[in-house]
Jmol script that loads the backbone (N, CA, C; Angstrom):
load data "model"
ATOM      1  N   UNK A   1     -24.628  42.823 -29.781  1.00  0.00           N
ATOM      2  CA  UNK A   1     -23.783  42.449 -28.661  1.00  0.00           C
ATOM      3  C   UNK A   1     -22.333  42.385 -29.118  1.00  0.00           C
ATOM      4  N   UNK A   2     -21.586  42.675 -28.411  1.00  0.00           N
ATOM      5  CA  UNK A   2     -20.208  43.120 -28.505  1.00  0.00           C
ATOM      6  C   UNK A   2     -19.339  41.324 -28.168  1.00  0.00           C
ATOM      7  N   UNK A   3     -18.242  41.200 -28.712  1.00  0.00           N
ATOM      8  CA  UNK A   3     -17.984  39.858 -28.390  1.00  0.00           C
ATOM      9  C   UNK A   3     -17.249  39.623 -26.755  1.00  0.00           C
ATOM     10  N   UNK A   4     -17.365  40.477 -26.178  1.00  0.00           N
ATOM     11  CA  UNK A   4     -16.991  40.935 -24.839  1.00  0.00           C
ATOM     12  C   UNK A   4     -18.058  40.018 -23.871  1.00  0.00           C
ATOM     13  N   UNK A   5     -19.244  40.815 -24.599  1.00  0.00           N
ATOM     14  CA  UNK A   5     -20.149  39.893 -23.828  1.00  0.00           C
ATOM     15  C   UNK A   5     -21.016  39.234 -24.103  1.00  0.00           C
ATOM     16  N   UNK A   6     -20.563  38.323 -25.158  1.00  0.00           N
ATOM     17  CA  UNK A   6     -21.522  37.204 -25.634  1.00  0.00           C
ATOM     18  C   UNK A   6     -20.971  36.315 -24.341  1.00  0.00           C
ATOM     19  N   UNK A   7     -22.213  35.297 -23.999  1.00  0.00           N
ATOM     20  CA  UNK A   7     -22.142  34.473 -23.213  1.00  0.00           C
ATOM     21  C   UNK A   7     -21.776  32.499 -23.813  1.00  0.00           C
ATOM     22  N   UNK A   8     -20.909  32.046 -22.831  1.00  0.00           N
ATOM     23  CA  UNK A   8     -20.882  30.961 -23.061  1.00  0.00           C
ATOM     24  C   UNK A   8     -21.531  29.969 -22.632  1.00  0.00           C
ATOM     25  N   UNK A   9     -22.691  29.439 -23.454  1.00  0.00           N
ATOM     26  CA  UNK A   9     -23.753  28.710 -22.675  1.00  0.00           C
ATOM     27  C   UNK A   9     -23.692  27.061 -23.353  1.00  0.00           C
ATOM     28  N   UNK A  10     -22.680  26.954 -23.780  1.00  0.00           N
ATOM     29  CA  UNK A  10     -22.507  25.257 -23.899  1.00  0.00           C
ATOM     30  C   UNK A  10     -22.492  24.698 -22.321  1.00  0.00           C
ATOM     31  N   UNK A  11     -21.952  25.002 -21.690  1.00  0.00           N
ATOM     32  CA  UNK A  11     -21.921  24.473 -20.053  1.00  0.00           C
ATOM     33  C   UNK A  11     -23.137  25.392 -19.340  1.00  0.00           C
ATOM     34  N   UNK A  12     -24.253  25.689 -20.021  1.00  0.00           N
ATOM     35  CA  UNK A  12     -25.199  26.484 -19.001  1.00  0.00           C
ATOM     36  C   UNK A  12     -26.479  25.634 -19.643  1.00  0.00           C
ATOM     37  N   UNK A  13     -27.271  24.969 -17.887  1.00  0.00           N
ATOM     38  CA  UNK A  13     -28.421  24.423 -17.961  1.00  0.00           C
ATOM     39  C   UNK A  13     -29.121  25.497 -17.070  1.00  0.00           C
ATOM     40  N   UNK A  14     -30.072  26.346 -17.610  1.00  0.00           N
ATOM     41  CA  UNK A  14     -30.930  27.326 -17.027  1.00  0.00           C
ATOM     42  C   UNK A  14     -30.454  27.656 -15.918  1.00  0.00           C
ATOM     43  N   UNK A  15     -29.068  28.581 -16.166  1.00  0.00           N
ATOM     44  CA  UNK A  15     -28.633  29.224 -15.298  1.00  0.00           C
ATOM     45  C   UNK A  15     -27.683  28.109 -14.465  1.00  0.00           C
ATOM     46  N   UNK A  16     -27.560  27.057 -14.484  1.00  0.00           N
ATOM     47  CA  UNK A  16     -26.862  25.878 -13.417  1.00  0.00           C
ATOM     48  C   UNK A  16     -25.913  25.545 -14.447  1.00  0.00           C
ATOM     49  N   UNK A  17     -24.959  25.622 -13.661  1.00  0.00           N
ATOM     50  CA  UNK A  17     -23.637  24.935 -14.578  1.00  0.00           C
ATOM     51  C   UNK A  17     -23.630  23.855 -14.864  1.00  0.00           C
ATOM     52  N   UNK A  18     -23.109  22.438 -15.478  1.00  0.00           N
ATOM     53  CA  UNK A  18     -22.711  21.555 -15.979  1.00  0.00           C
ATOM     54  C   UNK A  18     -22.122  20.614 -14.467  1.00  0.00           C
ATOM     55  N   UNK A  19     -21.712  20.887 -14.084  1.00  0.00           N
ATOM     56  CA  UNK A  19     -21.103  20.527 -12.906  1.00  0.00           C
ATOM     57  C   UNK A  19     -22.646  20.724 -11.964  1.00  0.00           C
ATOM     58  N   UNK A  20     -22.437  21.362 -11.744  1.00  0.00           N
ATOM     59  CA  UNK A  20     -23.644  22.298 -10.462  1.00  0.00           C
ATOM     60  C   UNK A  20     -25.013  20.942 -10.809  1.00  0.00           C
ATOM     61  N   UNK A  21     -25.020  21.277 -12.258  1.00  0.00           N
ATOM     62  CA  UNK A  21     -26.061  20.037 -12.323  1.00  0.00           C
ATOM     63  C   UNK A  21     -25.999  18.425 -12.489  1.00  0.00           C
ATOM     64  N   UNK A  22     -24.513  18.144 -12.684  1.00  0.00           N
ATOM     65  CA  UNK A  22     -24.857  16.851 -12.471  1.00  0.00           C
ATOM     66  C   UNK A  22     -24.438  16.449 -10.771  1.00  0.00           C
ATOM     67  N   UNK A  23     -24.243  17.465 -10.150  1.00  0.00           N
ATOM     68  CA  UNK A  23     -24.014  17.384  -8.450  1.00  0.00           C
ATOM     69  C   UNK A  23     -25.465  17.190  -8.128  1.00  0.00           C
ATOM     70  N   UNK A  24     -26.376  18.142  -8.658  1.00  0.00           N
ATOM     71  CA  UNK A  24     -27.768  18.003  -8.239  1.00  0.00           C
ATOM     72  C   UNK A  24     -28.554  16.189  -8.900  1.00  0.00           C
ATOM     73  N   UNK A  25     -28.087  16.442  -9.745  1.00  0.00           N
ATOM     74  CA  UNK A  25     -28.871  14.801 -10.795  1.00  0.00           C
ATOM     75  C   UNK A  25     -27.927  13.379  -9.285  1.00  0.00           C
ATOM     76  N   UNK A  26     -27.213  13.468  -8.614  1.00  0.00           N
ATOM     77  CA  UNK A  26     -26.475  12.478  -8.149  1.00  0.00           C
ATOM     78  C   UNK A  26     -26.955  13.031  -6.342  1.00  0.00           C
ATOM     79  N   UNK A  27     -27.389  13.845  -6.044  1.00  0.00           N
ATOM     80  CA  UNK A  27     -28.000  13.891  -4.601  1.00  0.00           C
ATOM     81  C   UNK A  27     -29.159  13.447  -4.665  1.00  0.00           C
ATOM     82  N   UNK A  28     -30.309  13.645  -5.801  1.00  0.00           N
ATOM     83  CA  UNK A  28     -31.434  13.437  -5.977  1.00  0.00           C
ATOM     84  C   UNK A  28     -31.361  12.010  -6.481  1.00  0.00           C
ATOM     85  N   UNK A  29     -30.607  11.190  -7.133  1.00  0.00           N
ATOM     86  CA  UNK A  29     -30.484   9.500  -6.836  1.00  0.00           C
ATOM     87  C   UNK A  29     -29.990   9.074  -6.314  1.00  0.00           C
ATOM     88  N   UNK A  30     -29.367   9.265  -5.110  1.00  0.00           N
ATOM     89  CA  UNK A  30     -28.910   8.997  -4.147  1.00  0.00           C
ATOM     90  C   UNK A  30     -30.119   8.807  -2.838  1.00  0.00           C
ATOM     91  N   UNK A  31     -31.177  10.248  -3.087  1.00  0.00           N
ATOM     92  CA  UNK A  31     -31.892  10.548  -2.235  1.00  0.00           C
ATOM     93  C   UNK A  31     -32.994   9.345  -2.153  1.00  0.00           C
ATOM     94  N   UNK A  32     -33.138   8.816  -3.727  1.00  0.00           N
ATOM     95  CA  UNK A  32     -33.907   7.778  -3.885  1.00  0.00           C
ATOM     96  C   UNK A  32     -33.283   6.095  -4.403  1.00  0.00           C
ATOM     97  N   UNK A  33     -32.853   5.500  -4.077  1.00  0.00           N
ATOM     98  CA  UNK A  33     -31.610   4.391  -4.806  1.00  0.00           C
ATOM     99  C   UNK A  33     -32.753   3.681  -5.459  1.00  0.00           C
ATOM    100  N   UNK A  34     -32.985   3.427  -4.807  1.00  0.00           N
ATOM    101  CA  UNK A  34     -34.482   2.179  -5.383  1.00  0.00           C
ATOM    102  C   UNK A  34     -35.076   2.727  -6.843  1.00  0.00           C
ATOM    103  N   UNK A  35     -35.716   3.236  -6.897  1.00  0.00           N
ATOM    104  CA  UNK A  35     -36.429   4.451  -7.837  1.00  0.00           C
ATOM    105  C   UNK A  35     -35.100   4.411  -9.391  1.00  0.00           C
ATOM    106  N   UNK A  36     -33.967   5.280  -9.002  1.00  0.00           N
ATOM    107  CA  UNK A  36     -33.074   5.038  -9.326  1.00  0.00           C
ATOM    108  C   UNK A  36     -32.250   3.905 -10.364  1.00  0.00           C
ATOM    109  N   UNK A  37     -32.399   2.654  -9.321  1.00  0.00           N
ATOM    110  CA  UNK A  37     -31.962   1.690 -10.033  1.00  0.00           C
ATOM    111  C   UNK A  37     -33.358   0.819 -11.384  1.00  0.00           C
ATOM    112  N   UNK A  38     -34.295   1.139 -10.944  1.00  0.00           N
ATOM    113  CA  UNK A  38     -35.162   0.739 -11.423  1.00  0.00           C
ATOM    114  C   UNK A  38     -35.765   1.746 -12.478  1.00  0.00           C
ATOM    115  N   UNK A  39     -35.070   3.081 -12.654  1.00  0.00           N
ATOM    116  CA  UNK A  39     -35.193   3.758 -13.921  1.00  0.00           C
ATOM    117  C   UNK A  39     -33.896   3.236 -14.934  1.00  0.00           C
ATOM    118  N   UNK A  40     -33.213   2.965 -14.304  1.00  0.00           N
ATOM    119  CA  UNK A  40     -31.849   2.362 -15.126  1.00  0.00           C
ATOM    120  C   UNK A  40     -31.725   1.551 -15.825  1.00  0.00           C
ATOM    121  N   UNK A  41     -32.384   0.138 -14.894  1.00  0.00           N
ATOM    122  CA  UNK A  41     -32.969  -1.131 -15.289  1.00  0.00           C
ATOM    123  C   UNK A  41     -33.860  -0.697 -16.959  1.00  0.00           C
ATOM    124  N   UNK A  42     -34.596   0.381 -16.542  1.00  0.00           N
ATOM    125  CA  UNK A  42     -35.872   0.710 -17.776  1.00  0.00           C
ATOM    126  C   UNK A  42     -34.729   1.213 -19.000  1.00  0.00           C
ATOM    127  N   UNK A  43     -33.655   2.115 -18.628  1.00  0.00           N
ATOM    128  CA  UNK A  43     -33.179   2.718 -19.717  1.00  0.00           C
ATOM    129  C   UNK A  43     -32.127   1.446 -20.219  1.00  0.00           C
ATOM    130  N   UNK A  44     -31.762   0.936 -19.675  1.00  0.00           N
ATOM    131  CA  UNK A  44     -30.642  -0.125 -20.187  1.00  0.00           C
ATOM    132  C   UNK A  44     -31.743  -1.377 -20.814  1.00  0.00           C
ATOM    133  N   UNK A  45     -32.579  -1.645 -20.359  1.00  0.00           N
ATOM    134  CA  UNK A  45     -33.504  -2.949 -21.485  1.00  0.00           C
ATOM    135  C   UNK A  45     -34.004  -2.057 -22.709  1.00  0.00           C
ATOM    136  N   UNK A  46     -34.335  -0.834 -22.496  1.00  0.00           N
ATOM    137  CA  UNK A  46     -34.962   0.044 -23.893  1.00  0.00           C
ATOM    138  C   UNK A  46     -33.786  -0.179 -24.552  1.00  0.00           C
ATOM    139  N   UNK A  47     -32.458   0.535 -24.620  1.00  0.00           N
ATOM    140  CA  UNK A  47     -31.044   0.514 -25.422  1.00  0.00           C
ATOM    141  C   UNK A  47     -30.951  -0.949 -25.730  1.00  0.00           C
ATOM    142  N   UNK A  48     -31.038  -1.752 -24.762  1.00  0.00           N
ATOM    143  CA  UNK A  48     -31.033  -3.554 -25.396  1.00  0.00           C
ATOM    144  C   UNK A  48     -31.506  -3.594 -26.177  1.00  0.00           C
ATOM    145  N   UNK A  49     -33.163  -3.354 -26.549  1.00  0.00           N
ATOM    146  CA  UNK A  49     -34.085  -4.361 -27.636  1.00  0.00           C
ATOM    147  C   UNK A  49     -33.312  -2.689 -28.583  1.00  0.00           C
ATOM    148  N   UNK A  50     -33.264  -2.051 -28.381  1.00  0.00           N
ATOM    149  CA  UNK A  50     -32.671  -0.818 -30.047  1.00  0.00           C
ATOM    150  C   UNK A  50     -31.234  -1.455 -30.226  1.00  0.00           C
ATOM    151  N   UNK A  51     -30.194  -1.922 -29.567  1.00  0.00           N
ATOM    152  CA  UNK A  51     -29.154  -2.607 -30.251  1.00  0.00           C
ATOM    153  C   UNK A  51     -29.454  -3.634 -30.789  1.00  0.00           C
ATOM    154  N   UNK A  52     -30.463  -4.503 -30.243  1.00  0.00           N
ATOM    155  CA  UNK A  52     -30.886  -5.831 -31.206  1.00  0.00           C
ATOM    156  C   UNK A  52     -31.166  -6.033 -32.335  1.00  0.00           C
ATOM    157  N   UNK A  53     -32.586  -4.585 -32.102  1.00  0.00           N
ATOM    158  CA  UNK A  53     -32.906  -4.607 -33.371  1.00  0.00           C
ATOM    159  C   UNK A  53     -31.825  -4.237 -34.830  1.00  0.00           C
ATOM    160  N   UNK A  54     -31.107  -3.073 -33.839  1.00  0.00           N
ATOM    161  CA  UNK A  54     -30.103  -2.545 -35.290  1.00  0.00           C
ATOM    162  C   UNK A  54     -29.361  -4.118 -35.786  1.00  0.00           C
ATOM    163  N   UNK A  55     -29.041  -4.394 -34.567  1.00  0.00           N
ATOM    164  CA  UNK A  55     -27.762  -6.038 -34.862  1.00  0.00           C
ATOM    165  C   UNK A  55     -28.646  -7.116 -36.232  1.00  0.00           C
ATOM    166  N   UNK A  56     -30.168  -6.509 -35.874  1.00  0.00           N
ATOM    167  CA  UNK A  56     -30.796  -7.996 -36.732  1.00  0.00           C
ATOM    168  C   UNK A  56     -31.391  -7.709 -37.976  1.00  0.00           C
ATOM    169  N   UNK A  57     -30.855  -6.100 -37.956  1.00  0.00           N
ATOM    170  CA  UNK A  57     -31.686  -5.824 -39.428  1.00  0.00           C
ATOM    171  C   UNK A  57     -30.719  -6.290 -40.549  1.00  0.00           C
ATOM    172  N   UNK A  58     -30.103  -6.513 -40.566  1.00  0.00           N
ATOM    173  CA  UNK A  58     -29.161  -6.902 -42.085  1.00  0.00           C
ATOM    174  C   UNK A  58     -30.157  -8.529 -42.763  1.00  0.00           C
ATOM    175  N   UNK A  59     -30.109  -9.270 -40.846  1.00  0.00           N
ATOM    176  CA  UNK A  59     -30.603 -10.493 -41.141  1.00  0.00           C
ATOM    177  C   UNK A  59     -31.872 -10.686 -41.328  1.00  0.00           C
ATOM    178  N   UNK A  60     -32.766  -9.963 -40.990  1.00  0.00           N
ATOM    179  CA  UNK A  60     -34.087  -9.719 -41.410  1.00  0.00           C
ATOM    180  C   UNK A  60     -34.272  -8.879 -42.864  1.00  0.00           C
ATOM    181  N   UNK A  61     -33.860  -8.074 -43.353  1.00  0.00           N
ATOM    182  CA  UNK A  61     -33.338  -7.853 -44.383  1.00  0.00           C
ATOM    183  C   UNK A  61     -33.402  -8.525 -45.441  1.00  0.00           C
ATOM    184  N   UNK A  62     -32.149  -9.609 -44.932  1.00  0.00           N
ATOM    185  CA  UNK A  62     -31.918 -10.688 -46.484  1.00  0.00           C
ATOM    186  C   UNK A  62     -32.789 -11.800 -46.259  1.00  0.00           C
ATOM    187  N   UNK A  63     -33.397 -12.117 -45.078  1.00  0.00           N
ATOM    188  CA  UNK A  63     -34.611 -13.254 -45.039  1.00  0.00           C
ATOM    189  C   UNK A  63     -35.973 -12.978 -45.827  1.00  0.00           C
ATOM    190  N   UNK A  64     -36.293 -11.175 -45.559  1.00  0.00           N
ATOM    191  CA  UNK A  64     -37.509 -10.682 -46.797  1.00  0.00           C
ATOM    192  C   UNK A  64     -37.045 -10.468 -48.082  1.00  0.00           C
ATOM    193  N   UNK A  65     -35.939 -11.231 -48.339  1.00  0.00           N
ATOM    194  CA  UNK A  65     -35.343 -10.828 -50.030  1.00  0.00           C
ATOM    195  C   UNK A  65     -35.458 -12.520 -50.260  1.00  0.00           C
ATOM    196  N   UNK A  66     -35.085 -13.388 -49.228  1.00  0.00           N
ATOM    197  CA  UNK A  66     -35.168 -14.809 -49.743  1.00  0.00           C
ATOM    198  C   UNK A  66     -36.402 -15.193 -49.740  1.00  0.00           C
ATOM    199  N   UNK A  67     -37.334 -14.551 -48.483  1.00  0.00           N
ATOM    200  CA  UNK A  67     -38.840 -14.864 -48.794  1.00  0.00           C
ATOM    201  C   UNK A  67     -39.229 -14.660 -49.751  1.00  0.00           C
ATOM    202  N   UNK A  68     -39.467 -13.211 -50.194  1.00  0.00           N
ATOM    203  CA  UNK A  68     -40.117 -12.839 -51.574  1.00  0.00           C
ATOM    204  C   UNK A  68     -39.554 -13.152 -52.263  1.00  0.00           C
ATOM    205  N   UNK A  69     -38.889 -13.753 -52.841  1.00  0.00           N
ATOM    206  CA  UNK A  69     -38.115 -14.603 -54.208  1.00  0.00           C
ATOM    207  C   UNK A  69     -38.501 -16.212 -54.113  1.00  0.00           C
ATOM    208  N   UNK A  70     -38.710 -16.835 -53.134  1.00  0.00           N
ATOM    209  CA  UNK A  70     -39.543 -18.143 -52.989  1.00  0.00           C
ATOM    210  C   UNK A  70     -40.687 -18.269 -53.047  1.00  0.00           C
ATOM    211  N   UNK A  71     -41.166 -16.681 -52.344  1.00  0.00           N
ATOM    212  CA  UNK A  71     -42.868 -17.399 -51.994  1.00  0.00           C
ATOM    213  C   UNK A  71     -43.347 -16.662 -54.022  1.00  0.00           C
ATOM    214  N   UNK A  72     -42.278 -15.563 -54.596  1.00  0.00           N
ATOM    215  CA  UNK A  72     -43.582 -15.404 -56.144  1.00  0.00           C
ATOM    216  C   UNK A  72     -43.333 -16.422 -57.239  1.00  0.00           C
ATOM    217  N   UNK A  73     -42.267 -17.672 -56.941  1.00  0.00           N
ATOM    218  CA  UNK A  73     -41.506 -18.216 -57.807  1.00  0.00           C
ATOM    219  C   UNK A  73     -42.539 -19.532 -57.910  1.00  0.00           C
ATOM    220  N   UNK A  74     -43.302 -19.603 -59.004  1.00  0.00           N
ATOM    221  CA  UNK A  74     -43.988 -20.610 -59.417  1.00  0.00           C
ATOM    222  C   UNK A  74     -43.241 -21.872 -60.296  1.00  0.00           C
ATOM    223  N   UNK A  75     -44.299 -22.994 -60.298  1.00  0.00           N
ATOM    224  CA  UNK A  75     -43.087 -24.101 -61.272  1.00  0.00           C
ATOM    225  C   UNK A  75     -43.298 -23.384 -62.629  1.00  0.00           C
ATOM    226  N   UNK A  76     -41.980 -23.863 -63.349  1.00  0.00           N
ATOM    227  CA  UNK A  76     -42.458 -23.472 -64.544  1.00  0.00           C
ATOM    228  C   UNK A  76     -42.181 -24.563 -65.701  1.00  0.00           C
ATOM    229  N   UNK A  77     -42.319 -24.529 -67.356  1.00  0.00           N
ATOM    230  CA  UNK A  77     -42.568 -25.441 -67.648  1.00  0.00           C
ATOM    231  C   UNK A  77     -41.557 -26.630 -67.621  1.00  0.00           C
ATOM    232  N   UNK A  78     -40.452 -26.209 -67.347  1.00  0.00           N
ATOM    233  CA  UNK A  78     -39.297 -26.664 -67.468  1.00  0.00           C
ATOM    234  C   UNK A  78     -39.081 -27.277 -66.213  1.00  0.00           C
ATOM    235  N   UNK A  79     -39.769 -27.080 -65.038  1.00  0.00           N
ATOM    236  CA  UNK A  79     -39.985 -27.611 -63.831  1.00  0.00           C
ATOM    237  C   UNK A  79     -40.423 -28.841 -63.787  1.00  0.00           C
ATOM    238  N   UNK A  80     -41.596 -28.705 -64.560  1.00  0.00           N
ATOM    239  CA  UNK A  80     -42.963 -29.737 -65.128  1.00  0.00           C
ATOM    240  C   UNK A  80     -42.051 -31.051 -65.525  1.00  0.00           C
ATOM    241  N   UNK A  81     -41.333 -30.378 -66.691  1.00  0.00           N
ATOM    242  CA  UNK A  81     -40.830 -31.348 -67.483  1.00  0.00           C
ATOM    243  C   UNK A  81     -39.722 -32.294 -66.367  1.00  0.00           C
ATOM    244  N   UNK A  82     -38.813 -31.872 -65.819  1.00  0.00           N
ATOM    245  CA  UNK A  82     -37.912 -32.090 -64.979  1.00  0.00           C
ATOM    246  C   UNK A  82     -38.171 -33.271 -63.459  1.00  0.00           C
ATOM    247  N   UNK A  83     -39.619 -32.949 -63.038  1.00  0.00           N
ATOM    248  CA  UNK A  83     -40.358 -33.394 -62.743  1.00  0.00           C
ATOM    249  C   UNK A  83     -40.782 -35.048 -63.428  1.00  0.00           C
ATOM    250  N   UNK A  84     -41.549 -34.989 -64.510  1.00  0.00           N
ATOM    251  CA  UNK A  84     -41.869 -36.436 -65.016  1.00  0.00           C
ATOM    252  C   UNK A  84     -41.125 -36.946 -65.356  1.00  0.00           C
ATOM    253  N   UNK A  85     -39.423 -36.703 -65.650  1.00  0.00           N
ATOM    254  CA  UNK A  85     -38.430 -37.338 -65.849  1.00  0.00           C
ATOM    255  C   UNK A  85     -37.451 -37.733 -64.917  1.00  0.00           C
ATOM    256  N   UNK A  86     -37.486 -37.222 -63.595  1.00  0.00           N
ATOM    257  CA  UNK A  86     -37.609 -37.727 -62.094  1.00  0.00           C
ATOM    258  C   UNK A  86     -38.254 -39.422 -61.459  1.00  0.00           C
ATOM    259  N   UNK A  87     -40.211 -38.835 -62.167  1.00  0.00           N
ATOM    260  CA  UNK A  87     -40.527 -39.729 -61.690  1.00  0.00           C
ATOM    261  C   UNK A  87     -40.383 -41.059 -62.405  1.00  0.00           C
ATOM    262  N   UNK A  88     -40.105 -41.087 -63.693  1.00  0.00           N
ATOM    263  CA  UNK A  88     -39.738 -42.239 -64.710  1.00  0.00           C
ATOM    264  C   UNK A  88     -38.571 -42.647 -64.338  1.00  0.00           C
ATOM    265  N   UNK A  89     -37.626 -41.917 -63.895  1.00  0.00           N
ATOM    266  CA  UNK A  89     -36.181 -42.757 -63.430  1.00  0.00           C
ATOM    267  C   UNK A  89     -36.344 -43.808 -62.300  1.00  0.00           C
ATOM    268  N   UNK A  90     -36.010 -44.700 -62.201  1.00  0.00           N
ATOM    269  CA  UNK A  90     -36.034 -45.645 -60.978  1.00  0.00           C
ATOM    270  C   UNK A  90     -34.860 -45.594 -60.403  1.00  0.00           C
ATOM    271  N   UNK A  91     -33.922 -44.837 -60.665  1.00  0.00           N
ATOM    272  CA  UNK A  91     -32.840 -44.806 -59.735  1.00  0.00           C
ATOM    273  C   UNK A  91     -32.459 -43.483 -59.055  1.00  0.00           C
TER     274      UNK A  91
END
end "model"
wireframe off; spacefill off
backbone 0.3
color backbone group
C-alpha cells in the first residue's frame, strides 16, 4: 500500500467514527436512564474498592512485615533472664 492510501483508523470504530459513536453510546442512554444510571453506580463502586485497595496496600504491606516479625520472634535467653529480674524487683 502506497502512503496515499493507508487509512487512518485511530478515530475508526468498525467503520463509525469516534464522534458518530459516542452520538450513538449517548441516544442509547438516554433511551434507557434508569439502566444507565445503575450501570454507572456498578462502574463507579468497582473503581472505588480498586482505588482502596491500591490506597491500602503500602499499609497492609508493612502490617505483614510487623506481623511476621512478632508472630516468629520467640523469648530468648536473655528474655528469660530479664524477666526473673523484673519479678525480684519490688519497685
Amino acid at each position: 500500500m502506497s502512503k496515499e492510501k493507508e487509512r487512518d483508523d485511530s478515530d475508526d470504530f468498525g467503520g463509525i467514527s469516534f464522534g458518530r459513536m459516542i452520538l450513538t453510546l449517548a441516544v442509547v442512554a438516554l433511551g434507557r436512564p434508569w439502566e444507565t444510571v445503575k450501570e454507572l453506580f456498578r462502574w463507579v463502586r468497582r473503581l472505588g474498592r480498586r482505588m482502596l485497595r491500591l490506597a491500602l496496600a503500602p499499609f497492609r504491606l508493612a502490617t505483614l512485615i510487623v506481623w511476621s516479625r512478632l508472630a516468629g520472634r520467640r523469648p530468648t535467653f536473655e528474655d528469660h533472664l530479664h524477666r526473673v529480674d523484673e519479678e525480684k524487683d519490688p519497685s
